[in-house]
C-alpha positions in Angstrom: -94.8 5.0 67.8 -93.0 2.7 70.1 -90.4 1.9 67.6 -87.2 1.7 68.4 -84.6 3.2 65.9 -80.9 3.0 65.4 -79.7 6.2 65.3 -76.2 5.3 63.6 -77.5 3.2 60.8 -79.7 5.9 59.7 -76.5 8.3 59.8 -73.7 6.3 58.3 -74.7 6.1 54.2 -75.0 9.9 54.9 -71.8 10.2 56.9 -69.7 7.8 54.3 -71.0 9.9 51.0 -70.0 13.1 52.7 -66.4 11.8 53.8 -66.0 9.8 50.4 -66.9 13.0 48.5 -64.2 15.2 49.9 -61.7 12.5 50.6 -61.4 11.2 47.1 -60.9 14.5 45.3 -57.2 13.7 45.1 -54.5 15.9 44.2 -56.4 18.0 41.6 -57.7 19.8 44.4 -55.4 19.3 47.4 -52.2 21.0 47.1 -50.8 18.8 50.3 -51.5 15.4 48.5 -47.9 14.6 48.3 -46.6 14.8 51.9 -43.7 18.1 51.9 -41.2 15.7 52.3 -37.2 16.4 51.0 -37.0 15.8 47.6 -33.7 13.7 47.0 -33.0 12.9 43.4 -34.1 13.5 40.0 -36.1 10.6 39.8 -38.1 11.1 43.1 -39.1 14.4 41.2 -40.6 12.7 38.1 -42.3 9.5 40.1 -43.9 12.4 42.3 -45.3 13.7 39.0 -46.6 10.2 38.2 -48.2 9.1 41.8 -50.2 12.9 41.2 -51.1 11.3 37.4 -52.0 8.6 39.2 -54.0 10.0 41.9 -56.0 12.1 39.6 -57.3 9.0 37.9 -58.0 7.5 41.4 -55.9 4.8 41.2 -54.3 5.4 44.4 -55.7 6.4 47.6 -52.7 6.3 50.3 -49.5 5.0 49.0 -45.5 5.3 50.3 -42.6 4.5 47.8 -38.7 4.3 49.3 -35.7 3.4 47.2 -32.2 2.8 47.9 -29.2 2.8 45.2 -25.2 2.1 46.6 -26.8 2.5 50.4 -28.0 5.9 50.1 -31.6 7.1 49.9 -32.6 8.1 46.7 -36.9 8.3 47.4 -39.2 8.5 50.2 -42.0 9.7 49.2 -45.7 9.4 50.7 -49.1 10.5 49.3 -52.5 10.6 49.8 -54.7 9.7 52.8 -54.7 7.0 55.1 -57.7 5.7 54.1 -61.4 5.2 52.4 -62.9 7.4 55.5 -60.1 8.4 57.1 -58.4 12.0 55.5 -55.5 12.0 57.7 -52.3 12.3 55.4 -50.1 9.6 54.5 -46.4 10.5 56.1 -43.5 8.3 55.6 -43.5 6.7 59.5 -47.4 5.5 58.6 -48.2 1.6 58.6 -49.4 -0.1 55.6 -50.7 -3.9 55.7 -49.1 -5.7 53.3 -50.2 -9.2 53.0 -47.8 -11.1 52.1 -45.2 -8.9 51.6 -44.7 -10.1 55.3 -43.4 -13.7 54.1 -40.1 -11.9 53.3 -39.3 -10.7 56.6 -40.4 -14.3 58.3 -37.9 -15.9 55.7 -35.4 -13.2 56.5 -35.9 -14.6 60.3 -35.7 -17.9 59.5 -31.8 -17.4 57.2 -31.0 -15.3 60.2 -31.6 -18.8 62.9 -29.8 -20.3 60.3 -26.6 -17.5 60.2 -26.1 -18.0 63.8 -25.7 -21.3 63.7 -29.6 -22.5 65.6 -30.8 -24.1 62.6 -29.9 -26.2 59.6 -32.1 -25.8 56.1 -31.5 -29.6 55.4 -32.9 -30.6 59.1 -36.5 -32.4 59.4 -38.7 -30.3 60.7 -40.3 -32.4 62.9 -36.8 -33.1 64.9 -37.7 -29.1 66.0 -41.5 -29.6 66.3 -42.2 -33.5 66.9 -45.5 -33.0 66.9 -45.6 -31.9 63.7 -44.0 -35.7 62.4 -47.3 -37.0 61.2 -49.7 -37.9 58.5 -46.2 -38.3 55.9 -44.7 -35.0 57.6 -41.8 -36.7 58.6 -39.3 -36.0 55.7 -40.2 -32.4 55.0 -36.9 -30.4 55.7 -36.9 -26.8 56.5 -35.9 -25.8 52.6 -39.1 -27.5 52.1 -40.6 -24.6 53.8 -39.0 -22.1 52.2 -39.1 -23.3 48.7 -42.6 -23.7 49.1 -42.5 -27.7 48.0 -43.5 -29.3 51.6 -46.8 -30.4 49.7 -48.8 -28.3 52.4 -50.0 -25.5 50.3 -53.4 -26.3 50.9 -53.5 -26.8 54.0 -56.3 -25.4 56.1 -57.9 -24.2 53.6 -61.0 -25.7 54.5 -60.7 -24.1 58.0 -59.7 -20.1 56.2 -63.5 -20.8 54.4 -65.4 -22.5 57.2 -64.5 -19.7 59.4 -62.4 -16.9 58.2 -61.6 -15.9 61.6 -60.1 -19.0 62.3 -56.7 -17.8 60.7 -56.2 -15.4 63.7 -56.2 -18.4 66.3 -52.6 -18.8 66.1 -52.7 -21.9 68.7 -55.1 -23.5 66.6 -53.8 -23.0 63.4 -50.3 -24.5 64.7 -52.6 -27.2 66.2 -54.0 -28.0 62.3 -50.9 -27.9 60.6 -49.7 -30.5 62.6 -52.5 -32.4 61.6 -52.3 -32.2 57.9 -51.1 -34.1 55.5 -48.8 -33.3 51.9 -50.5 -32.8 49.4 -48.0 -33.3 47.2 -44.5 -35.3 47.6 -42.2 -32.5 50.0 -39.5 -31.7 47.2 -41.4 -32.8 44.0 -43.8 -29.6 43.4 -43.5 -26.1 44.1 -46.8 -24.4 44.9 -47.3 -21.7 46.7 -48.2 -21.7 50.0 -50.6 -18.1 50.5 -50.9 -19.2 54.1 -49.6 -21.9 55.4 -45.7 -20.8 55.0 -46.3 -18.6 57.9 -47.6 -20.8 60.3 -44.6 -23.3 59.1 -42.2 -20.7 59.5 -43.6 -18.7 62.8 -44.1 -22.7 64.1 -40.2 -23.0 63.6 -39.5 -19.8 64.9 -41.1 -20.7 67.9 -40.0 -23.9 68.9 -36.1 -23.1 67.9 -36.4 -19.9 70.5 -38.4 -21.9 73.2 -40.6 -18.6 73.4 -43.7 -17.7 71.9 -43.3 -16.2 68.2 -43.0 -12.3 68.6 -42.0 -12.5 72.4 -38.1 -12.4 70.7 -37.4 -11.6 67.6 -33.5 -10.6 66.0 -33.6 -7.0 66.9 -31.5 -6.4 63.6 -34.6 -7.5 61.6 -37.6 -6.5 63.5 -39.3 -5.3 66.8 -41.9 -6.6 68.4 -45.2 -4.8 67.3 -47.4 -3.7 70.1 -50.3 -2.3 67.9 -51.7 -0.6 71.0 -49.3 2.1 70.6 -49.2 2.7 66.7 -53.2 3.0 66.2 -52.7 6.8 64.5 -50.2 5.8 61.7 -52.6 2.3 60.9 -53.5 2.7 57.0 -56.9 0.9 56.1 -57.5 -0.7 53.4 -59.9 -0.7 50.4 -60.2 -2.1 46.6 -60.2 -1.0 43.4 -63.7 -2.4 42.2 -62.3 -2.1 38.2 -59.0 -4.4 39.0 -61.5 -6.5 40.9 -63.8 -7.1 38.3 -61.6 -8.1 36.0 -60.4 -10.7 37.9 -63.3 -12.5 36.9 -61.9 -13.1 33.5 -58.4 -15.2 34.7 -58.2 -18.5 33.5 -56.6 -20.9 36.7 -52.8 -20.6 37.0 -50.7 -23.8 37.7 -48.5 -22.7 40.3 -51.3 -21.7 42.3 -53.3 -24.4 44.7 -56.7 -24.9 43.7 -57.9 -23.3 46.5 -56.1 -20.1 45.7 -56.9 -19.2 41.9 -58.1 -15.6 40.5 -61.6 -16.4 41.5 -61.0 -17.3 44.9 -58.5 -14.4 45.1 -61.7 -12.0 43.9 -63.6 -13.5 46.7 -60.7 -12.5 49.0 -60.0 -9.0 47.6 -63.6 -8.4 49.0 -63.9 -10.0 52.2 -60.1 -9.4 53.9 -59.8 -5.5 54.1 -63.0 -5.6 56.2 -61.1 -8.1 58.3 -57.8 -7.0 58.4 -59.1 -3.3 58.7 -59.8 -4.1 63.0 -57.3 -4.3 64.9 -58.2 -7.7 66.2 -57.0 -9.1 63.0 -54.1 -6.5 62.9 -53.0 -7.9 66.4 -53.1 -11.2 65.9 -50.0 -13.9 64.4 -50.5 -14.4 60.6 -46.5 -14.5 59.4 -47.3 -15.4 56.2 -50.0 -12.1 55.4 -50.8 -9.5 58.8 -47.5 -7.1 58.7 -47.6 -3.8 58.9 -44.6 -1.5 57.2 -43.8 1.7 56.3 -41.8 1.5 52.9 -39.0 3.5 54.0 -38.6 0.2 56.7 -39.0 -2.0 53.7 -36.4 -0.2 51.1 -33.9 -0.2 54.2 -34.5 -4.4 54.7 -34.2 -5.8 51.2 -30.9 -2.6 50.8 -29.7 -4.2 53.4 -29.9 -7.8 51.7 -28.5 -6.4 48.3 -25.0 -5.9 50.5 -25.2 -9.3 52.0 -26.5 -8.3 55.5 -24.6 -5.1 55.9 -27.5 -2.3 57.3 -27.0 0.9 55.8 -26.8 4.4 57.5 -29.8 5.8 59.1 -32.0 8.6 57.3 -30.6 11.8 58.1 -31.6 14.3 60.7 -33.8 15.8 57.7 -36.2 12.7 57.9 -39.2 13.4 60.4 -40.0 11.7 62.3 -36.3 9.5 62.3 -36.6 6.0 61.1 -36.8 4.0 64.1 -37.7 6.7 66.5 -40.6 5.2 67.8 -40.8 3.4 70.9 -43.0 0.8 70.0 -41.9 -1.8 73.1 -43.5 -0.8 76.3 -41.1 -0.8 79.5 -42.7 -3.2 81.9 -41.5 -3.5 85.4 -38.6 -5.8 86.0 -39.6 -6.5 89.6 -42.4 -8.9 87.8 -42.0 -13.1 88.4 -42.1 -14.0 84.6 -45.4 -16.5 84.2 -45.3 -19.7 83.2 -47.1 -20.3 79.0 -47.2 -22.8 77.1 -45.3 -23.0 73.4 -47.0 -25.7 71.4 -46.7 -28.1 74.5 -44.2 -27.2 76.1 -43.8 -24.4 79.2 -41.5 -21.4 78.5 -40.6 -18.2 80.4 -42.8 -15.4 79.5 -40.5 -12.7 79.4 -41.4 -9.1 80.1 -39.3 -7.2 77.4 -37.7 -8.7 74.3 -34.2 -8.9 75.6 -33.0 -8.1 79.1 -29.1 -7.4 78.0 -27.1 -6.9 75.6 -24.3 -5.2 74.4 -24.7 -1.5 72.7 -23.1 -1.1 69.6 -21.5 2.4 68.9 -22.6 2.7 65.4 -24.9 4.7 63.6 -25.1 1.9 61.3 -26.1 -1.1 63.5 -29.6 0.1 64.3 -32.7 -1.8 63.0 -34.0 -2.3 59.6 -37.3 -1.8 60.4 -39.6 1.2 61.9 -39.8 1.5 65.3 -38.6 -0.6 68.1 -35.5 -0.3 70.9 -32.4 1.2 68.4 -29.8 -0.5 70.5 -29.3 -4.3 69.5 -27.2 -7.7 70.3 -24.0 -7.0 68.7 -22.9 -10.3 69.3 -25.7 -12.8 68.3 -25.9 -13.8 72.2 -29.3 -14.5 73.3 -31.1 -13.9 77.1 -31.9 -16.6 79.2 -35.1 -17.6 77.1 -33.4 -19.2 74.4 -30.5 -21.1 77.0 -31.8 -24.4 75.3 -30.5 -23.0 71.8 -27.3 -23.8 70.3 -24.9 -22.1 72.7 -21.9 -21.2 70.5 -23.5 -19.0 67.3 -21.4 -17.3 64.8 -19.6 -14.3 65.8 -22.1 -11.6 64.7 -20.3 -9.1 62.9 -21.4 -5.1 63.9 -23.3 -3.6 61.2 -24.6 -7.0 59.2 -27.5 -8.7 59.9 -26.2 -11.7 58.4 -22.4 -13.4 58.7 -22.5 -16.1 55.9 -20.6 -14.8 52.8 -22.9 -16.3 50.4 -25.9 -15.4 52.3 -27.4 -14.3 48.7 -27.0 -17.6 47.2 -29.0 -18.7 50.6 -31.8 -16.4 49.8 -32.1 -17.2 46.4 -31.4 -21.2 46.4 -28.2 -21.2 44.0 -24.4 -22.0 44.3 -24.1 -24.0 47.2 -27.5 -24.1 48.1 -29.1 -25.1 44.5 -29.8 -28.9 45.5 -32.7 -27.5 48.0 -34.8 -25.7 45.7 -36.4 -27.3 42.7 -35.3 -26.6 39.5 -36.5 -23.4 37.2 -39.2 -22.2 39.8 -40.3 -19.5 41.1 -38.8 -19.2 44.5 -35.9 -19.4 45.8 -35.0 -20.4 49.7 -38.4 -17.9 51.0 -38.0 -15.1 48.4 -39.8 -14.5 45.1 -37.0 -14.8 41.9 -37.6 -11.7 40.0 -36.6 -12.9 36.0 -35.8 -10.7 33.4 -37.4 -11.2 29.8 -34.8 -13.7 28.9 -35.4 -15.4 32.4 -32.1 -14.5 34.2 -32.7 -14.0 37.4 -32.1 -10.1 38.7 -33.7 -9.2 41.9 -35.4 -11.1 45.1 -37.9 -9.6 46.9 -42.2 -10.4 48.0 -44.7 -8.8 46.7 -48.4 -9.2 48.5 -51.8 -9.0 47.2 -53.1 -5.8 46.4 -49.8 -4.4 45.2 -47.9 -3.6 48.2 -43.7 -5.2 47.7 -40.6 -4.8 48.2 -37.4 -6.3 46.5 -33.8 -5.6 45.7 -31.5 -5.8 42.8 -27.7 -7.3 44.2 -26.0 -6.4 40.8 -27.2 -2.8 40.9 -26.9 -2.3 44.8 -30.6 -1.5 44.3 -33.9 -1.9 46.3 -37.5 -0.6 46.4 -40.7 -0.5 48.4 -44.5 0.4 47.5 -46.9 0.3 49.9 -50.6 1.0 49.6 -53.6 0.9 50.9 -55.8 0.8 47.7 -55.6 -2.9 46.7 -55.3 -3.4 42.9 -53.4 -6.3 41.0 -50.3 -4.6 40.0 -51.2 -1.9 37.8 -49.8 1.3 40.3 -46.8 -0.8 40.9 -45.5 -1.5 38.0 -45.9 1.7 36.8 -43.7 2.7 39.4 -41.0 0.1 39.5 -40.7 0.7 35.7 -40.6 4.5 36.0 -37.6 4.4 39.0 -35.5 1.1 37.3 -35.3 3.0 34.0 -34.4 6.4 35.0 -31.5 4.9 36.8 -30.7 2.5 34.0 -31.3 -0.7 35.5 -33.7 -3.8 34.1 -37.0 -3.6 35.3 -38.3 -7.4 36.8 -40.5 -9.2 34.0 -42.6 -9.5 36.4 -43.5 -5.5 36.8 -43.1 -4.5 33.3 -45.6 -6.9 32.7 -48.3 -4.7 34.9 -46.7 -1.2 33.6 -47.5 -1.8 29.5 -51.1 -3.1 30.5 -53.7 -0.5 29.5 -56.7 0.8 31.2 -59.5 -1.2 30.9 -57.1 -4.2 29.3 -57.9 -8.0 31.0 -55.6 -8.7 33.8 -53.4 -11.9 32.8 -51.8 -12.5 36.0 -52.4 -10.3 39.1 -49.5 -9.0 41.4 -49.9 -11.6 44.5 -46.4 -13.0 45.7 
């Protein structure tokens, strides 16, 4: 008939009702729902029985949970499938994307530039990035950043809807920050910045290390991600289409920018896991939105903030596979002449491997925080010859602590010492979300992301906790769960999750989980 045909678009409604069929039966039919993990506590026992609840009302598609109480794992749990069309099981080493979530660990890198002594939170930025001195950019200070009050919270904006693939230029998006303007006065109004407190951040990053962002990172926070080798434990994401819709009812919220309210946010529940589903977008440089954890990586971060920087032990031998087991840096050839790139103007060695020495620390407790990665690190804050413009004499790192600084909690939260750089009763502190209690004490610190995904710890109660999921809803799954796990162990549940755990099915969402 001389027609011409295409064979897979004929195929794939057929393909997609067969998969979604017998991937979302759940755990009413699938006896390996949960992953046949070690159980290790009472409470691990019961939240198992409610992620199954859960499951059977298809609220959940692939989710992780990890808690720490006095240093020792008390849940690590993983369920369900790694996503929409994919049936592969959910096992604790898998990779969620968490939005922003990843704002955490970028503020977490920024306090630790700051612990050793390379940068100062009342410094203007633009002595680091000159460039960036511009357009009434000259007086916002790095606790501008973090507090979210530089006035740039809507910045690029325009760009994010003109072309949503604009955000995963990360040379032009550095190149368009430097070109905006405050919004606001820096200092006078805290709003949150969805997007632009990454590139602020990573820009930082950047210039302070004279290296690209991600070509060196502190080894006692992260590892450089090399996606290429991690493809099989990727969880993709999809929506929960009744959350979504009624997201639609949401009156605007004031500490929001205009161009990030419940409507918007709707738009962007339906247009991003499409996006950040292909590993182009996974790939690229988004600090402020594209990580990608495994909750037992984020439990072990924010437990290792509740002791002020000290890391706790690793999982035991029982854990498979170990926590940072995997070799996610390739080894590249030293024999190599490093090229020559460029770092927002300025030409910087392009270093084959994150570090090429450094002292190996004896102890089972110095390895890394998060998954993966090379489990030896700098004991002694030293850096290789990449960063020989940086301050030369940092603190003394001390073996097992991410951080040196005492009072490194009153850093993270913006009180004590440090209460003249955030503003007054909000929300964040110095990068980390304040979680309040009903009376409005602060209790814990943490990030959430949109879609549900978080992670936060409690200082008081030596306490911390990690959801990660792959089924984006506003906060319904996750506050179930923090509620469930904070009072079985007798400790105050955030405001800001009870809030999602007493809302009933089908009930309007007042405020959806998003930072």
């Amino acid at each position: 008939m001389n027609v011409t045909i295409v064979y897979m678009d004929i195929m794939r409604p057929f393909a997609e009702s067969v998969l979604s069929g017998f991937i979302s039966r759940g755990p009413s039919v699938n006896d390996g729902w949960v992953f046949n993990s070690p159980v290790h506590s009472d409470v691990e026992s019961k939240l198992r029985k409610l992620l199954i609840e859960l499951g059977n009302n298809d609220k959940i598609l692939g989710i992780q949970v990890c808690a720490y109480k006095d240093g020792e794992v008390i849940i690590d749990t993983a369920a369900g499938v790694l996503g929409k069309y994919d049936p592969r099981p959910v096992k604790p080493d898998s990779l969620f994307p968490v939005f922003s979530v990843t704002k955490g660990i970028t503020a977490g890198m920024v306090h630790w530039l700051v612990d050793n002594g390379k940068l100062n939170l009342e410094e203007n930025v633009a002595n680091i990035w000159p460039s960036f001195g511009s357009n009434g950019k000259e007086v916002i200070k790095v606790h501008h950043v973090l507090n979210h009050t530089s006035g740039l919270h809507s910045a690029m904006a325009d760009m994010s809807q003109e072309n949503p693939l604009l955000i995963l230029d990360w040379d032009e998006c550095l190149k368009r920050i430097c070109s905006s303007a405050p919004e606001t006065e820096p200092g006078k109004v805290q709003s949150y910045h969805y997007l632009s407190f990454g590139w602020l951040c990573g820009g930082i990053i950047e210039l302070v290390f004279k290296l690209l962002f991600f070509t060196k990172l502190p080894k006692t926070i992260a590892s450089k991600g090399d996606l290429e080798r991690v493809e099989s434990r990727l969880a993709a994401l999809t929506v929960d289409t009744d959350d979504l819709n009624k997201l639609a009812a949401i009156g605007n919220r004031p500490d929001l920018p205009s161009t990030f309210q419940p409507q918007q946010i709707a738009q962007l529940a339906t247009t991003l896991p499409p996006l950040f589903n292909t590993l182009y977008a996974r790939r690229a440089i988004i600090p402020a939105a594209n990580g990608h954890l495994s909750a037992r990586a984020l439990a072990r971060y924010y437990a290792a903030l509740a002791d002020g920087g000290k890391i706790p032990p690793p999982h035991s031998s029982s854990f498979k596979p170990i926590l940072g087991s995997h070799p996610h840096i390739p080894k590249l050839s030293s024999q190599k002449t490093p090229k020559k790139r460029k770092c927002m103007g300025r030409a910087v060695a392009s270093l084959p491997a994150i570090n090429k020495s450094y002292e190996k620390v004896s102890s089972k407790e110095d390895s890394e925080i998060t998954e993966g990665g090379n489990n030896s690190r700098d004991s002694s804050g030293s850096d290789d010859a990449g960063s020989s413009n940086v301050d030369s004499n940092p603190r003394t790192h001390v073996s097992g602590k991410v951080y040196r600084n005492p009072r490194i909690v009153d850093e993270f939260l913006g009180t004590g010492e440090y209460e003249n750089l955030t503003l007054p009763g909000g929300g964040f502190g110095l990068g980390f979300k304040r979680f309040s209690s009903k009376d409005g004490s602060t209790i814990a610190f943490g990030h959430s992301g949109m879609g549900g995904s978080t992670g936060f710890c409690d200082v008081t109660n030596r306490f911390s906790i990690a959801v990660t999921l792959n089924k984006m809803s506003f906060g319904g799954v996750t506050g179930k769960i923090v509620q469930l796990v904070c009072s079985e162990l007798n400790i105050p549940v955030p405001d800001d999750f009870l809030r999602y755990a007493v809302q009933q099915q089908g009930d309007a969402i007042q405020r959806p989980m998003i930072n």
